[in-house]
N, C-alpha and C positions, 0 to 999 in steps of 0.2 A: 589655102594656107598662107597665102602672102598678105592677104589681109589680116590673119593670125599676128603675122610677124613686125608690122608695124605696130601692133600695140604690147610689144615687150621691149619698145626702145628704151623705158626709163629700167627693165633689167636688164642691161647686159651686160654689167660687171658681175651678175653672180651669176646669169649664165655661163660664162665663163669660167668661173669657180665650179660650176656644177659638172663642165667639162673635165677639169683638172683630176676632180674628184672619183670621175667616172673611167677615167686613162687609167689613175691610180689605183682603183676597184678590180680593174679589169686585168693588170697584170698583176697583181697580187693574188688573182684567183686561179689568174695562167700560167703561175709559176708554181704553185700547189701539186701539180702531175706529177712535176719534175722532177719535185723534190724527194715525193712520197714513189716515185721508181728509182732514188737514189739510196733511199729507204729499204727497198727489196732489195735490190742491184747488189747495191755494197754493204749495206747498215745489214744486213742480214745474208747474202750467199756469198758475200767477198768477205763475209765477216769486221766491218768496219773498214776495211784497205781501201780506201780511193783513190791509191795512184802506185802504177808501177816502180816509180820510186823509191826505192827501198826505205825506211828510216835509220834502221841498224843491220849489219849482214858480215857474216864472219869474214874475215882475211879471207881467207881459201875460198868463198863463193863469190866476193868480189873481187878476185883476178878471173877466175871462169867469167863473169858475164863481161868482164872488160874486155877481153878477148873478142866479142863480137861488135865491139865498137869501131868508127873510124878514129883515126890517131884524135881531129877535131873534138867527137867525144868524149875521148877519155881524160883529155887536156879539161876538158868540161867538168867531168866526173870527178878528176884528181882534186880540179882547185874547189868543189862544192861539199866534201869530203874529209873527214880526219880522221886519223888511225889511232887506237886508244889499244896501249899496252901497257899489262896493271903493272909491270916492270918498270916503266917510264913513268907512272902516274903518281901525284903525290897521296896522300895518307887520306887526306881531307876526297880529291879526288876519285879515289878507289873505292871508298864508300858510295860518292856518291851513283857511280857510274854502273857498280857492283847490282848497288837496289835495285836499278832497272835494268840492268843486262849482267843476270848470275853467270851466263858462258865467257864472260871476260874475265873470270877466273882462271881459265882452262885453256882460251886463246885471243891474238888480237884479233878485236871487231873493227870495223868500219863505220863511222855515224854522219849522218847527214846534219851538215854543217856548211849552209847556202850563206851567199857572198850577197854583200848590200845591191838588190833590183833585182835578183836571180828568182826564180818560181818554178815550183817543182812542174808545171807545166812546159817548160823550157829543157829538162831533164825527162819526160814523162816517155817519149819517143824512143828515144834513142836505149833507154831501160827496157822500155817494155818490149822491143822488137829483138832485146840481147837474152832478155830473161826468156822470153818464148822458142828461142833454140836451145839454150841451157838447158829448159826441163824437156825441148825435145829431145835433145842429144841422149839427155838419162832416160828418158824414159826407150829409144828406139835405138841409140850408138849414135856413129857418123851417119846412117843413112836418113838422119833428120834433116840435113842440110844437103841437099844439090852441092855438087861439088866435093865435098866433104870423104866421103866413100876413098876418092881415086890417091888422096894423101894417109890416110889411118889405116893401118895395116892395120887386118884382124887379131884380134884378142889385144890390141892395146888399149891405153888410157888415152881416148878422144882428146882429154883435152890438154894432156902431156904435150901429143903430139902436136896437138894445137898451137901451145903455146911457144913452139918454137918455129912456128910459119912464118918467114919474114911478113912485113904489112903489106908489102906488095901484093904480095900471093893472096892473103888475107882479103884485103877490098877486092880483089878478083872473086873469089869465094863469093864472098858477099852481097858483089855488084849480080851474080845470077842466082842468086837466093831473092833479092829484093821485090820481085814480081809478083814471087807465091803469097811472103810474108806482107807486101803491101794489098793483096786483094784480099785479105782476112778480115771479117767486120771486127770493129773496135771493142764491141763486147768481146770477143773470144780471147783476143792479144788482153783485154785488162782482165779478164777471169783468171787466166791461165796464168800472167803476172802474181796475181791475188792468190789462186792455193802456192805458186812456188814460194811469195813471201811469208804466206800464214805458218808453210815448213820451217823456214828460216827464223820467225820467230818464236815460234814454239823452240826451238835450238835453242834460242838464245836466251831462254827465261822468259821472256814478254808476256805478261797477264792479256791474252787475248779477248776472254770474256770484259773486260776492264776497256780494250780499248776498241770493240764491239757497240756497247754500251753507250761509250762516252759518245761517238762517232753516231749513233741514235737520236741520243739525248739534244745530239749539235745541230742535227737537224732537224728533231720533232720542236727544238725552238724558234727555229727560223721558222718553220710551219706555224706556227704559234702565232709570231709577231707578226707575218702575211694577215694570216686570219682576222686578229684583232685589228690590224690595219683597214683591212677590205670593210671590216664590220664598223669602223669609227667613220671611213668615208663615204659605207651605205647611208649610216645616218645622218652624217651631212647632207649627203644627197637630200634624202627625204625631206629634211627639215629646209632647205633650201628653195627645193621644187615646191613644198606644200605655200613656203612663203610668198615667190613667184606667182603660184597660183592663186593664190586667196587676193593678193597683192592686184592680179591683172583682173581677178572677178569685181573686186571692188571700183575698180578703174573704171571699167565696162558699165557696170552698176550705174556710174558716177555720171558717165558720155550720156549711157540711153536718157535716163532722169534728165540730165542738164536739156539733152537736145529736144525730148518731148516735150519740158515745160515753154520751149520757143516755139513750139509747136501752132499754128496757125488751126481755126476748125476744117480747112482742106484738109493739112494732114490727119487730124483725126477722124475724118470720113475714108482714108485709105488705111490705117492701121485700125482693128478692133480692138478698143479695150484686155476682153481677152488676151488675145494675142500680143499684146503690148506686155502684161503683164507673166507671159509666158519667157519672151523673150529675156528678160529683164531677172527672172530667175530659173525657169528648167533649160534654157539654154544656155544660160552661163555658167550653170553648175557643169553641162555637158563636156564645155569647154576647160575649163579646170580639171574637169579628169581627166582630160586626154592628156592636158600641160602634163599631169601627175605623172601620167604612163609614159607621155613622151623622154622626161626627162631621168625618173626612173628605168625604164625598161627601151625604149626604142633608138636610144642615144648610146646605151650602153650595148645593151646586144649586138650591133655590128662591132664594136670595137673586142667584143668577147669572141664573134661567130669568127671574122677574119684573123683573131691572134689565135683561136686554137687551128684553124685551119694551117697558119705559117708552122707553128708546134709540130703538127701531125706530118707537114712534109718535109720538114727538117731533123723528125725523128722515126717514122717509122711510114716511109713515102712509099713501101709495097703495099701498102692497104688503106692507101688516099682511095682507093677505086670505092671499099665502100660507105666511105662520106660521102660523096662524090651519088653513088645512087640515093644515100638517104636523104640527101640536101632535094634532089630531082624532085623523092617523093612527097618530101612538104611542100615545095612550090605549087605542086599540080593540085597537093589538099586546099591550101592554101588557096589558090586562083578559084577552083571553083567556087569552096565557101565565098569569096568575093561576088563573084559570077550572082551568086543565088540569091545575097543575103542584102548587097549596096542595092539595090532598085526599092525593098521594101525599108533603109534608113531612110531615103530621100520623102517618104510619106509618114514616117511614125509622127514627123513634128507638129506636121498639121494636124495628125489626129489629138495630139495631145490639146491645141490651141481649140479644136471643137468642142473638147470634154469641156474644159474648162471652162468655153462661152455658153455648155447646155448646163453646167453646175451653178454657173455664175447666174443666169438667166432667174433656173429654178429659184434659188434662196435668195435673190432678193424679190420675185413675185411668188412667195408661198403663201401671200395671206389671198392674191386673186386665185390664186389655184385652188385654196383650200376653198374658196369663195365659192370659185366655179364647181366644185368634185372634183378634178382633172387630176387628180393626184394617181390614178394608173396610166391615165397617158401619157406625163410625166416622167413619170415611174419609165414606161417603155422609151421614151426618148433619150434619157440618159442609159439605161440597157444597151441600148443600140450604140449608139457612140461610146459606151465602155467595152462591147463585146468587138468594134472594129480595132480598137487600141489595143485591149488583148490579143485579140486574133494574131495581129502582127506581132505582137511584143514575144509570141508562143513562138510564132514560127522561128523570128530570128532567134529566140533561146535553145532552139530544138537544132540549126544550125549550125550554132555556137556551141552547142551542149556535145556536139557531134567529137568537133574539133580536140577534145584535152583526149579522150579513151584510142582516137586514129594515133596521134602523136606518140602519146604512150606505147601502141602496138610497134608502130616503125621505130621509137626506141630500145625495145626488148627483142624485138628482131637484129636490130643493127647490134646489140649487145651480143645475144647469137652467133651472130657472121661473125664480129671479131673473135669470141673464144674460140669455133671452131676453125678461124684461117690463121688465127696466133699462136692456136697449139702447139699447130702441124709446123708452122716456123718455131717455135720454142724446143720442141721434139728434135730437128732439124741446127739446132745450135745459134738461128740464123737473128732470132732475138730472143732477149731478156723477160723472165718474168715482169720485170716492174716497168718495163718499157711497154708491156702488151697491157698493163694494168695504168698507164699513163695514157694509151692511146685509149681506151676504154673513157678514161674519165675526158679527154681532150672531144672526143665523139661526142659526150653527153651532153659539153659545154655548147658545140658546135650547134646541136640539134635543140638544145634547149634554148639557144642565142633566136631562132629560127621558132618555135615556139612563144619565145616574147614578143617578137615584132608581131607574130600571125595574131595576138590578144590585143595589140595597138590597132591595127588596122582593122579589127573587130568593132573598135569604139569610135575611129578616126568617122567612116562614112556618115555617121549621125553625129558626131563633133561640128564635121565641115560644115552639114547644112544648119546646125547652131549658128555657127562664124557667119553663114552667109545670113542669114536673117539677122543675127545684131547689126551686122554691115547696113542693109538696109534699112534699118533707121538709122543709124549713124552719118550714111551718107545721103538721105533725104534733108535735102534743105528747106527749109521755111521759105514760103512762099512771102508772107510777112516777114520783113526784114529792116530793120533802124537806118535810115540817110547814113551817106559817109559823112556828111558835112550837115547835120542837125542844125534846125534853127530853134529859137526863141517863139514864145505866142506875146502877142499883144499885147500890155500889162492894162490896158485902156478898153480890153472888150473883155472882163471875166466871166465867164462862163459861156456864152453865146456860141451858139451851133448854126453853121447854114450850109445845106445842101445846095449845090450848084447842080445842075444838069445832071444831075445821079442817076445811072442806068447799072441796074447787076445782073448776073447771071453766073448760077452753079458750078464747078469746073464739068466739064461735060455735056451742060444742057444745049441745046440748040436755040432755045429765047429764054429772051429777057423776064427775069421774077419781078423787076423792080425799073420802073420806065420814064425818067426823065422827069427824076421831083428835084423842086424847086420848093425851098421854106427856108425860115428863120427860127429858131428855136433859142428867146432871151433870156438872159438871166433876169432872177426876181418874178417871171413865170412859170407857171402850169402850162406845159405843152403835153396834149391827150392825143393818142393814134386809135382809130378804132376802125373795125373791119370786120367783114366773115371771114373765118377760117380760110388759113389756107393765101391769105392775101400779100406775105409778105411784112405781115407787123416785125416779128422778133428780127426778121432778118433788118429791115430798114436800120434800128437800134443799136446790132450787134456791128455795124457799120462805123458807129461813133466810138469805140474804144478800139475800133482798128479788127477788132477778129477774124472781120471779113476785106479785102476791099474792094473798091467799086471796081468795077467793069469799065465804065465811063464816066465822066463827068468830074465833082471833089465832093471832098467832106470840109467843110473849116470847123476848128474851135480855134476861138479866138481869135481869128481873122486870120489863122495858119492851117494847113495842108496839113492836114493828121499823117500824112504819107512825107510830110517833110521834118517830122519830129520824132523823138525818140518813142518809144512804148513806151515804157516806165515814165518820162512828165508825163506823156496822155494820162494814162492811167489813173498817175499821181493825181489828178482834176475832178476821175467821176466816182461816185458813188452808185455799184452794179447792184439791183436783186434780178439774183434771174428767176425765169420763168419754171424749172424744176428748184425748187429749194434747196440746198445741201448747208447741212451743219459739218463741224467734225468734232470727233471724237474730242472727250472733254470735259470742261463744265459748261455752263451759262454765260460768266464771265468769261471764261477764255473766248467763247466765241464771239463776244461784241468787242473785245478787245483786239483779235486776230485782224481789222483793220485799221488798230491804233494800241500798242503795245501798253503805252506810253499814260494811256488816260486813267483819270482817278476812280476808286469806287463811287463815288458823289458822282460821276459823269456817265460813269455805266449803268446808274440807276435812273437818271435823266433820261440819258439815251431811250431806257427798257420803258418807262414809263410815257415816254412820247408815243413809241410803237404800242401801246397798248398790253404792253407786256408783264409789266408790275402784280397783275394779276392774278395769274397763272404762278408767278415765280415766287412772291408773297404765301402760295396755298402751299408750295412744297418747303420741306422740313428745312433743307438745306439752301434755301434759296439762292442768290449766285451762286453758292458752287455746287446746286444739283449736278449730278452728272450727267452728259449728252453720249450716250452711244453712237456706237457710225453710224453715219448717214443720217443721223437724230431721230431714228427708229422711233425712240423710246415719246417722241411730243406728237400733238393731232398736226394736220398739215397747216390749219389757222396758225399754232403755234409756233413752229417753224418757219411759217413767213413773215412774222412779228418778228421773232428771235432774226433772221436777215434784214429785218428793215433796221432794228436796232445796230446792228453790227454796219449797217451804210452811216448810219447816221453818227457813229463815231468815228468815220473817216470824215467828216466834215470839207466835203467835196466843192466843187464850183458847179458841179454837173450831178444830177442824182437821177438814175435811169429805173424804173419800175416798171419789171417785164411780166405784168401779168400778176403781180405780187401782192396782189389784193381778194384773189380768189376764190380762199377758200378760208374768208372774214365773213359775218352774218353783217347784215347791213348797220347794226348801230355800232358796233365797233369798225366795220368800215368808213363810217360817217366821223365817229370820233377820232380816228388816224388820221384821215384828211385833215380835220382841223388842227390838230396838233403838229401835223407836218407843214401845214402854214408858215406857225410860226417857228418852226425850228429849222424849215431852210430857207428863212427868209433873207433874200440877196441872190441864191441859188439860182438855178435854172434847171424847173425839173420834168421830166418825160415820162407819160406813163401810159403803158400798154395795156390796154383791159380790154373787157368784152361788155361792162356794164355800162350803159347812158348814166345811172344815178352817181358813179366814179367821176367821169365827166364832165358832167351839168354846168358844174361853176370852175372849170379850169378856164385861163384867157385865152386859150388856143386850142380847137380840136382838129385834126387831121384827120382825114376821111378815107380808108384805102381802099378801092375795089377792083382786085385783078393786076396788082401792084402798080396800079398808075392811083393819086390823088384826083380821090372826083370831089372831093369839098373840104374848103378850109377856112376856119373861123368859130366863133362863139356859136354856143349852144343855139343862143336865141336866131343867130344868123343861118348856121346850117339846118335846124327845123324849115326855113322857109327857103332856102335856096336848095338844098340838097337831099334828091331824092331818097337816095342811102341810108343817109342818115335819119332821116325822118323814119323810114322803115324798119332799122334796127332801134329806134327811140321807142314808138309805138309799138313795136313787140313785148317789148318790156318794161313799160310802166303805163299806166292811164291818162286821159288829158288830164286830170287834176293834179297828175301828180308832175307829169311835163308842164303845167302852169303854174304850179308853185314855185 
């Protein structure tokens, strides 16, 4: 993952944003319990009341509850409070006061009337613990209150005689009442506040249904505005993480392509096509959707699983015990599915890199296959390698398939356990309906917090080994690498090549391919390599544009160390066919052009018509801009090495290498290419690898390889008599008449 984490340096301001957004998600959904058990609680069994604070309450029941205040409270009480007597009250006033409180006809009322910084929270206490003896007092006499009893003679008015207790005596009273009334849970002291004021207001006219309602209304839109909050920062989310992710796919994208094209042929003998091509897209898709889940779901879950966990013991902490088991029982789901599932992501990738090398293989040899019949064992090849891919791909489905119906179970069970140990506290007075119906939904956030990470870390173990295979090409360095300090070539030796003391060998091999040659390869010549298989031709060649480099000894062009100049001048110098042909996708033109952008159609036709090409491109409809399928499928292989010789020859190089690129020419148009290549890279200096003598014959320089040491070097007519080899691979393939012409 830490390799993950360096390639999101250029997001980390909207990761960060994606954080904000996800804090913000997460208590807006964790504040939803709350609201909807204030919703039960109050909005519906308190009948809207959410605070023992009265709003309005006749004279005569606001000296009763004062009576159980400290002097400090009612000092409280007095300044938070005004007295409304329709006698005192003006015309204008009395209406107004009348509409919503018709028992101010009949007597003065008391109204809540808070002082600037005052909050009925500040008032909430000191009410609610006065109002909860009041309705004890009426409901059982004195013997509601300890102490109480020993001053109220029987058959009087409690609170007659109350009210003429000094205060003394009073906070004494009080001070051993406060132990009972302080171990009462909060719900019970704010119910029991709640029916003595719904009394009180029903007294007093108060439209309850009306302020029921409103007290609903006030909260189902704060619920509302959560919601829609939660849902405007999901979609942030998304669209942020989706951009992240597509953002760092392309990056990815971007690295492997840049760092494979520096790629040297060592590295491409350690990475397989295939596999290259795997990496580069199914495992960077891998990697984007974890971004997706991480940033969606695994970032946000713990800040959901731990704020409903604070919730749940900050609200209903007798029955933390069973979160607390069901959290146990996803871990232990959780770890095994790990246990079972991470051994077989560490191999799905390679099987996928198999498929794809026994896919790749097939279609582009279907025409030897169909050639040969092999097309059923073929057929079974790729069988085999799709049935290993599935195999696994089944199991870890059947794994993972496992996981949502377990979770499910321990969620309807833990739903379960709470109804039936909420009841029996509900039953018991000891909690709230809406509190047991908050700790329900706080449980599901808890367990489904804990269900998202278990679906991250389901994708996580085949993400990593993604990460870790793009890594490795990422941090595979080119073996072929540009000087720090680049020089200049010769302006005075154009084109000229010469091997010093050249010795190579394979990475890996234990000897030498290539043994201490020594040559000159001029410009304004024909320099020809010829050999049996197997001897080291292509490789000596691929030496000169750096692909390879020596083992021992130099390479010069130009009278410079091809290892002391950049790739690109080298480059810039020669003009490559190799020995497999490759078109691309296209036309005609495009592809003689792809070594010079720049050139005319008069020059693209020169070009095609030197190579022998004109021909062929002339018979079709479209001519330059036939089209070229990939790979140039669609031309014979004659034609395709035309179409590359043309495409050298509008690079108009100093260097023109021909690796074999005449092979699969019949002799008289092999005969006419030479000629014409004469004169079109004359100045040049040019190289060419074959297997024919008649190619050959009249080059000024032939190079002789056997067993990659040079056993003869010089003109035709010289190596016939000096060079055994030669002479043998000459006379196999042509007659004396025709070696004496």
């Amino acid at each position: 993952m830490l390799n993950l984490i360096k390639h999101l340096k250029p997001f980390v301001w909207s990761i960060v944003l994606i954080f904000g957004l996800l804090f913000g998600q997460a208590m807006a959904d964790l504040a939803l319990p709350s609201y909807m058990a204030d919703v039960v609680n109050i909005g519906i069994q308190n009948n809207g009341i959410d605070s023992a604070v009265p709003e309005a309450v006749s004279q005569a029941e606001y000296q009763k509850i004062t009576l159980f205040m400290t002097a400090d409270n009612k000092a409280q009480a007095a300044a938070n409070y005004k007295l409304l007597d329709i006698a005192a009250l003006s015309q204008a006033d009395s209406q107004k006061y009348l509409k919503d409180y018709p028992a101010l006809a009949n007597e003065p009322i008391y109204v809540l009337d808070l002082k600037a910084g005052v909050t009925t929270d500040l008032l909430n206490d000191s009410f609610g613990k006065a109002i909860l003896i009041v309705s004890g007092i009426e409901q059982k006499g004195a013997a509601a209150l300890p102490g109480l009893a020993d001053v109220v003679p029987a058959g009087t008015d409690p609170f007659l005689v109350i009210a003429k207790i000094p205060q003394a005596q009073m906070d004494q009273i009080m001070a051993k009442a406060a132990t009972s009334i302080t171990a009462m849970p909060a719900n019970v002291v704010q119910q029991t506040a709640a029916a003595y004021l719904k009394t009180q207001y029903i007294a007093l006219g108060l439209d309850m249904v009306s302020l029921q309602t409103m007290y609903i209304v006030k909260i189902g839109g704060w619920m509302l505005i959560l919601t829609l909050l939660a849902a405007v920062a999901s979609l942030a989310t998304g669209f942020f993480s989706a951009r992240i992710a597509a953002g760092l796919g392309r990056n990815l994208r971007r690295q492997i392509f840049t760092r494979v094209e520096s790629f040297s042929n060592t590295e491409f003998d350690k990475f397989s096509t295939a596999s290259l091509i795997t990496r580069s897209t199914n495992d960077i898709t891998q990697v984007q959707m974890l971004l997706v889940m991480l940033f969606r779901i695994a970032f946000y879950a713990p800040i959901l699983g731990i704020g409903g966990i604070i919730k749940v013991v900050g609200s209903e902490a007798s029955m933390t015990w069973i979160i607390a088991v069901a959290v146990a029982a996803m871990l232990v789901l959780v770890g095994v599915m790990l246990l079972v599932a991470v051994p077989k992501f560490k191999i799905i990738q390679k099987l996928v890199d198999k498929l794809n090398l026994v896919t790749r293989e097939i279609l582009s040899g279907l025409m030897v296959i169909r050639a040969f019949n092999t097309q059923k064992a073929e057929e079974a090849k790729f069988d085999a390698a799709n049935k290993d891919l599935t195999k696994i791909s089944l199991f870890i489905n059947r794994v993972t398939v496992m996981l949502m119906p377990v979770m499910m179970l321990i969620m309807n069970l833990v739903t379960l356990l709470i109804v039936w140990v909420g009841a029996k506290q509900v039953d018991a007075g000891t909690t709230q309906v809406g509190n047991l119906i908050a700790f329900m939904q706080y449980a599901m956030q808890i367990i489904m917090s804990f269900l998202m990470v278990s679906m991250v870390f389901v994708m996580m173990p085949r993400a990593i080994v993604s990460v870790q295979r793009i890594n490795e090409v990422l941090e595979t360095l080119p073996v072929i690498v540009d000087p720090k300090k680049a020089r200049g070539f010769n302006p005075t030796l154009k084109g000229q090549v010469e091997f010093r003391n050249v010795s190579f060998r394979y990475p890996g091999a234990e000897v030498d391919l290539l043994k201490n040659l020594n040559f000159t390869i001029k410009p304004g010549q024909t320099t020809a390599i010829i050999g049996s298989t197997g001897t080291g031709k292509t490789t000596l060649i691929n030496l000169i544009p750096r692909f390879y480099d020596v083992t021992a000894g130099s390479v010069l062009v130009d009278g410079v160390d091809v290892r002391e100049v950049t790739q690109h001048d080298l480059r810039e110098k020669i003009g490559y066919v190799s020995q497999k042909t490759l078109l691309f996708s296209g036309t005609i033109e495009s592809n003689i052009k792809y070594a010079n952008e720049n050139a005319s159609l008069k020059e693209v036709e020169n070009y095609a018509r030197t190579a022998q090409a004109m021909e062929f491109i002339t018979g079709s409809e479209k001519g330059l801009a036939t089209p070229v399928s990939q790979g140039g499928s669609n031309f014979s292989g004659g034609q395709k090495q035309r179409l590359a010789i043309a495409r050298a020859l509008a690079k108009q190089p100093e260097i023109f290498i021909f690796d074999d690129s005449f092979s699969a020419l019949d002799y008289t148009t092999d005969a006419a290419l030479r000629k014409a290549l004469r004169q079109e890279t004359n100045g040049a200096a040019v190289v060419i690898v074959t297997q024919r003598i008649s190619t050959v014959m009249y080059s000024e320089q032939i190079i002789v390889l056997d067993r990659g040491e040079i056993v003869g070097i010089g003109t035709h007519e010289e190596l016939m008599k000096t060079s055994e080899v030669y002479r043998e691979i000459a006379q196999s393939q042509l007659s004396k008449e025709e070696l004496a012409s």
